[in-house]
C-alpha positions as CSV (number, residue, x, y, z in Angstrom):
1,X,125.5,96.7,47.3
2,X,125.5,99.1,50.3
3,X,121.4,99.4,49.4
4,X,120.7,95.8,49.3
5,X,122.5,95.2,52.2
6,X,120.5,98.6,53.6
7,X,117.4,96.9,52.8
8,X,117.9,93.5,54.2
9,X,118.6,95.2,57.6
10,X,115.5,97.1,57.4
11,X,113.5,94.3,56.5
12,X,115.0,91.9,59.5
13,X,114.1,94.9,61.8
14,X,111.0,95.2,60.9
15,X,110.2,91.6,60.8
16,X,111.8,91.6,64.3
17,X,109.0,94.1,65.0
18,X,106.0,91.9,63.6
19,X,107.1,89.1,65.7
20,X,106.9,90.4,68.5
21,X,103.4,92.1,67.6
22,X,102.5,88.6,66.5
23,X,103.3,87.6,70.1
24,X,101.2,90.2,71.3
25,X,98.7,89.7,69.3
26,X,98.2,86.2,71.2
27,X,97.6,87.9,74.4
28,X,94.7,87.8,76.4
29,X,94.2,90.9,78.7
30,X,93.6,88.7,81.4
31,X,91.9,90.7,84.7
32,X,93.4,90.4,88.4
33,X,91.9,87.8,89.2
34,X,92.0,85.7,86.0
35,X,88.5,85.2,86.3
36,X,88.4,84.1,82.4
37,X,90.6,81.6,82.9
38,X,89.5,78.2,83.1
39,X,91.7,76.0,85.7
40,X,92.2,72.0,84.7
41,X,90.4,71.2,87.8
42,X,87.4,72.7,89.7
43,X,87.8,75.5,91.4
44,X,87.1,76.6,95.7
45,X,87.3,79.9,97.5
46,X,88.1,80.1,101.0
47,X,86.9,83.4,102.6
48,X,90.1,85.0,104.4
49,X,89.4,87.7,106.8
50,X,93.7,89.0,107.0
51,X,94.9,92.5,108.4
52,X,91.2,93.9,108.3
53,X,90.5,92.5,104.8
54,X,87.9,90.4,103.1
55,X,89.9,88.3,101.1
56,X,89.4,85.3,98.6
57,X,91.8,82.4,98.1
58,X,91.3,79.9,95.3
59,X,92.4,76.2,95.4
60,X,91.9,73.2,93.6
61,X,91.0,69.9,95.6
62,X,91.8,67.0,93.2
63,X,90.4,63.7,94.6
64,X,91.5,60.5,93.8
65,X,89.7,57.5,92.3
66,X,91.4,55.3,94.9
67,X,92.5,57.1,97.5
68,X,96.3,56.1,99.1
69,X,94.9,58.1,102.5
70,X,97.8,60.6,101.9
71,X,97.3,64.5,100.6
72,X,100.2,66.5,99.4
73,X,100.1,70.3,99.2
74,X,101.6,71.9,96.1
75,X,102.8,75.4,96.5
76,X,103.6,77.5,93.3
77,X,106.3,79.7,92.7
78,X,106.0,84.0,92.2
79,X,106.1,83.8,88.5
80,X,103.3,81.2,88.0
81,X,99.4,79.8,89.8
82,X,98.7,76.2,90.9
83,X,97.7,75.7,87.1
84,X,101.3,74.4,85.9
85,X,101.2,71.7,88.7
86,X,98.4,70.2,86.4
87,X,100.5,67.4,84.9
88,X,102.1,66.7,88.5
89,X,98.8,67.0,89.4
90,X,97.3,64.3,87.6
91,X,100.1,61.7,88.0
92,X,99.5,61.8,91.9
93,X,95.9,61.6,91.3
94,X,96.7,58.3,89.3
95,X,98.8,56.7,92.1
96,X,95.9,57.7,94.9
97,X,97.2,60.8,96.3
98,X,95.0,63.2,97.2
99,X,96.1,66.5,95.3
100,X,95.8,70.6,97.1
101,X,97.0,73.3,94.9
102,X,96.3,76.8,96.2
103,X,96.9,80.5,95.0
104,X,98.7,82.3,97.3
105,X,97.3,85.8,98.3
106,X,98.6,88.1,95.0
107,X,98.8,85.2,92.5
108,X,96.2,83.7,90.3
109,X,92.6,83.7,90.9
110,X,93.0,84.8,94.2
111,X,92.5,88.1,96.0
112,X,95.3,90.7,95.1
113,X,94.9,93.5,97.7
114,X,96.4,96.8,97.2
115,X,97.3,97.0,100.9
116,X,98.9,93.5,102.5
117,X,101.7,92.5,104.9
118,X,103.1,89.5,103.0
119,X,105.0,87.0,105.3
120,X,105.7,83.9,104.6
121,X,104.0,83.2,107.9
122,X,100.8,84.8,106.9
123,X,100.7,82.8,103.6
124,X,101.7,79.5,105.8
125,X,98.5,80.4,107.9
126,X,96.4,80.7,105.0
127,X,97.4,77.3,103.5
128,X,96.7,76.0,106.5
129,X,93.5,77.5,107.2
130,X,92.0,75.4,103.7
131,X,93.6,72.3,104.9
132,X,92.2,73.0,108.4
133,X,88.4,73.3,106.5
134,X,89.2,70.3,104.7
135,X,89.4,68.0,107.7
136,X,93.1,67.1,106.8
137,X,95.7,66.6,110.1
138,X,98.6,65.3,108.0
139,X,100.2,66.3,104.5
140,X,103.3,66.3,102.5
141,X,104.3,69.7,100.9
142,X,106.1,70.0,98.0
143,X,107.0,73.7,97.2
144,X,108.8,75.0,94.1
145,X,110.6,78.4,93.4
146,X,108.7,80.7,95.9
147,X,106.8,78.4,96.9
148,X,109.7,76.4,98.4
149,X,110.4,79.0,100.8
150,X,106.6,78.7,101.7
151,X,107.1,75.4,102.1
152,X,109.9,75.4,104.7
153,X,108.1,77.6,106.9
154,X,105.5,75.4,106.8
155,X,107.5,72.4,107.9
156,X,109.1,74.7,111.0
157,X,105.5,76.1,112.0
158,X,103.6,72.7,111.8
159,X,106.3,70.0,112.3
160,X,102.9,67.7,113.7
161,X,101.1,68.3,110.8
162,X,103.8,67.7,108.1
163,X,104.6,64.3,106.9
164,X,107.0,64.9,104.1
165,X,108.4,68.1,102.7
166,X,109.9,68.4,98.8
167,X,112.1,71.6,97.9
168,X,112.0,71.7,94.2
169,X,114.7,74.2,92.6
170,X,113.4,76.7,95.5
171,X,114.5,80.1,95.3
172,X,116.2,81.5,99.6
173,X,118.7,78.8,99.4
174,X,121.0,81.5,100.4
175,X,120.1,85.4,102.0
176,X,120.0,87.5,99.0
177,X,120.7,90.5,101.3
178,X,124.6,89.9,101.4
179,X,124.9,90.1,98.2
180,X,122.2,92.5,96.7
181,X,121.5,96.0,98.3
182,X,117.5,96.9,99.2
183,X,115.2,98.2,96.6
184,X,112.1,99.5,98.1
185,X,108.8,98.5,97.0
186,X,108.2,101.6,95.1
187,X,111.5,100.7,93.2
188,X,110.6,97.3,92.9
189,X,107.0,98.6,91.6
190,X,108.5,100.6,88.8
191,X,110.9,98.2,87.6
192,X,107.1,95.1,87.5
193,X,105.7,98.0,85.3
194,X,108.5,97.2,83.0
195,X,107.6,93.9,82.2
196,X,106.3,92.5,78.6
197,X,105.7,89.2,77.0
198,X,109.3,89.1,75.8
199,X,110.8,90.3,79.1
200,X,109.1,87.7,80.4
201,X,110.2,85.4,78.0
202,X,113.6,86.3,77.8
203,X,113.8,85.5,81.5
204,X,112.6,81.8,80.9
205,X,114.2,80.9,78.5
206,X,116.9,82.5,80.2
207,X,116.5,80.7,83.7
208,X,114.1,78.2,83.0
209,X,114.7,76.3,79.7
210,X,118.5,77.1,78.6
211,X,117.2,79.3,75.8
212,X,115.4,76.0,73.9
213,X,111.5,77.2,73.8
214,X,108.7,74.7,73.5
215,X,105.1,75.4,72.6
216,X,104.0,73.8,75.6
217,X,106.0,76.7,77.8
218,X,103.3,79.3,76.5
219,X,100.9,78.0,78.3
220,X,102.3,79.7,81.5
221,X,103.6,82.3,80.1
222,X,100.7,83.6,78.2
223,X,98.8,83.5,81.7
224,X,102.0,85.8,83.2
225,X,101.8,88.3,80.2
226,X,98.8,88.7,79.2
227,X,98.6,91.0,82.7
228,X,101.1,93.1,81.1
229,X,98.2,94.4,78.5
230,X,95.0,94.3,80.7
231,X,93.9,97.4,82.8
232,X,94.4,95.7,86.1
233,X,98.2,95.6,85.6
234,X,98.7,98.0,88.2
235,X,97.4,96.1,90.9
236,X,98.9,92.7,89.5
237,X,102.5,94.3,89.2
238,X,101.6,95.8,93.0
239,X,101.4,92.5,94.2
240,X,104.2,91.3,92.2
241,X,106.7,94.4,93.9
242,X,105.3,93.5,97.7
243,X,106.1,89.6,97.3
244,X,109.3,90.4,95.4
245,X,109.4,92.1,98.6
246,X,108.9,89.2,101.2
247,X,111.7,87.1,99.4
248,X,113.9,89.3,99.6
249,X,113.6,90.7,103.0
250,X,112.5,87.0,104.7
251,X,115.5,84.6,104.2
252,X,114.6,81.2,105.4
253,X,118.2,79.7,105.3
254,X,117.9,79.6,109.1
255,X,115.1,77.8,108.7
256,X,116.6,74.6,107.3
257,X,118.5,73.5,110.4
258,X,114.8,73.7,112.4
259,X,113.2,70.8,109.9
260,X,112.8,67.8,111.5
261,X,110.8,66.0,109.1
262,X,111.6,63.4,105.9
263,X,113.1,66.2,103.2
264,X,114.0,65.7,99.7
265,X,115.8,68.3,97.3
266,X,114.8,67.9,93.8
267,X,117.2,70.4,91.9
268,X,118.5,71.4,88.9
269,X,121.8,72.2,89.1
270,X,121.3,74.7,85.3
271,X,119.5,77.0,87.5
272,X,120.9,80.0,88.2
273,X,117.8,82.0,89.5
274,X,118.8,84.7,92.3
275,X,116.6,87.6,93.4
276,X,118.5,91.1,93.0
277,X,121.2,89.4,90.9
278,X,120.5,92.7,88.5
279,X,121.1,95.3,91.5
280,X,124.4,93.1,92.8
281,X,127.6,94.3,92.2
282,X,128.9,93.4,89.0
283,X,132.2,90.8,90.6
284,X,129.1,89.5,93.2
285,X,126.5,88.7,90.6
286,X,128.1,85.2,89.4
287,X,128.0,84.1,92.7
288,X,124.8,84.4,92.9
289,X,122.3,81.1,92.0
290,X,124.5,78.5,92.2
291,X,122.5,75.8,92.1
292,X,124.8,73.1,91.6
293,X,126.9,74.1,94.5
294,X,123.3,75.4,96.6
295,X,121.6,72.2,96.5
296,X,124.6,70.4,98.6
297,X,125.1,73.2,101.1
298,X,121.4,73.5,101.9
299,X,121.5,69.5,102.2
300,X,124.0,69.6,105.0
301,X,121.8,72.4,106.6
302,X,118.7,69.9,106.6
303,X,119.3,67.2,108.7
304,X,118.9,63.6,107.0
305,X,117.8,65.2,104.0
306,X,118.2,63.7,100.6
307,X,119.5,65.5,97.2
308,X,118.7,64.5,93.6
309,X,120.4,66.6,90.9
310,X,119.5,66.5,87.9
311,X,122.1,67.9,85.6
312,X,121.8,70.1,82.5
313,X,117.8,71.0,84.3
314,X,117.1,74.6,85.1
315,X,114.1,76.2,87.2
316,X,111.7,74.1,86.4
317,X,111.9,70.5,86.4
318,X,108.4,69.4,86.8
319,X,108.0,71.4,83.4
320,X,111.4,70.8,81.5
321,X,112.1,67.0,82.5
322,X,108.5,65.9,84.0
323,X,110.1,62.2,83.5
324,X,113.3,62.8,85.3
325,X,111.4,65.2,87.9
326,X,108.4,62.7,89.3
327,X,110.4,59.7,89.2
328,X,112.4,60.6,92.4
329,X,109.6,62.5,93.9
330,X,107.2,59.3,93.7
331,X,109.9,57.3,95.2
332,X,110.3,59.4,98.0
333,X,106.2,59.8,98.9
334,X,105.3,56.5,98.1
């Protein structure tokens, strides 16, 4: 008895082990710059000289068959591209909207430079510098995750320029430094190296998806990991560590009391997403990402703002509960 049950352990390790090879096995070794992969739209540049750099910033410009005269800016979080707005993308297309999805300096096909100052300021400037190329005066911004915090320094440093701003589950709705103490970069370096396909995937299923998977989610993933096994992961996790970084070091909650234009918070209140939760004391870390209870204060923060919750949703809405997400969202623009 004690050999069967020997063997059966062996054999659920082992298979343990051939899954996650399987999963592996799936992997591109994607380069820095993902210049393999192929983007649902057509791809721009813009040539960035920042901090004594040639830099390159990609973009995708999606133009509507009957145009509504409005452009909205999507801003993408630090674990993902302007690739997973794609299905966002394409509904605003439909309704006339005129569609910008960049890659932010470090993420996607854009330039990731061994030496940079990130600021959200310096990322705000280079959005800005595509829509100022593009001939466009006035845009919504929706930003999600990172990009959220993107987005509200946008809305403070161009208050003309910005019609509408959307905060989708962002991440700085509170200062991260009074809970979590400071990991330097070279700290927060070591522990990017550490990432895999299933730490990665833990962490969604984790944070984004309430540990339910769908086959849909590997889509981004895949794009995430498959850095993890390519020869340019050192410069990729670089990037990752300086950014990491920014957020942490940058809070923007005194930000939200300077908007002064039409905001709506699109959250989901299963979120519990909170940068340096791991490094917090043990009694501080379930205070940390509380969405439920985040979306309302940062509401009273931004003046006339409007909430939507949607319960039982995590990180992600506009990937989880498209439905439930764009609904509210076209209601608001429109």
């Amino acid at each position: 008895m004690k050999s069967t049950k020997l063997f059966i352990l062996l054999f659920s390790v082992l298979l343990g082990f051939a899954g996650k090879s399987q999963n592996l096995s799936k992997l591109e070794p994607w380069d820095a710059e993902l210049s393999a992969v192929k983007y649902p739209f057509p791809v721009q540049f813009k040539a960035l000289k920042n901090q004594g750099q040639q830099l390159k910033m990609a973009f995708m410009d999606v133009k509507p068959a009957k145009p509504n005269g409005k452009t909205i800016v999507l801003l993408h979080g630090k674990n993902f591209n302007g690739y997973y707005f794609e299905q966002t993308a394409k509904e605003l297309q439909k309704e006339g909207f005129r569609v910008i999805m960049p890659d932010q300096i470090g993420f996607g096909k854009s330039s990731k430079p061994k030496q940079y100052q990130f600021s959200f300021q310096q990322l705000a400037e280079n959005t800005k510098s595509i829509l100022d190329d593009l001939k466009i005066e006035r845009f919504i911004v929706l930003g999600h995750s990172m990009g959220g915090m993107l987005a509200t320094k946008m809305a403070v440093m161009y208050p003309e320029n910005v019609e509408k701003l959307i905060l989708e589950n962002p991440i700085g709705l509170e200062d991260y430094r009074n809970f979590s103490p400071y990991q330097n970069i070279d700290k927060q370096y070591t522990a990017e190296l550490k990432n895999t396909y299933n730490s990665y995937k833990d962490y969604q299923l984790k944070f984004y998806y309430d540990g339910k998977w769908k086959p849909e989610y590997d889509k981004w993933l895949n794009l995430l990991a498959g850095w993890t096994v390519s020869k340019d992961f050192p410069i990729t996790a670089w990037n990752a560590a300086l950014t990491s970084d920014m957020i942490y070091t940058q809070p923007v909650v005194e930000d939200f009391q300077k908007i002064t234009v039409p905001t709506l918070l699109i959250i989901g209140t299963r979120d519990r997403t909170a940068i340096g939760k791991g490094n917090a004391p043990k009694e501080l870390q379930p205070l940390m990402g509380l969405y439920q209870n985040l979306g309302k204060e940062t509401q009273k923060r931004i003046k006339g703002s409007k909430l939507v919750e949607l319960e039982n949703v995590g990180h992600s809405p506009h990937i989880e509960v498209f439905d439930r997400f764009i609904t509210p969202l076209m209601e608001f623009i429109k």
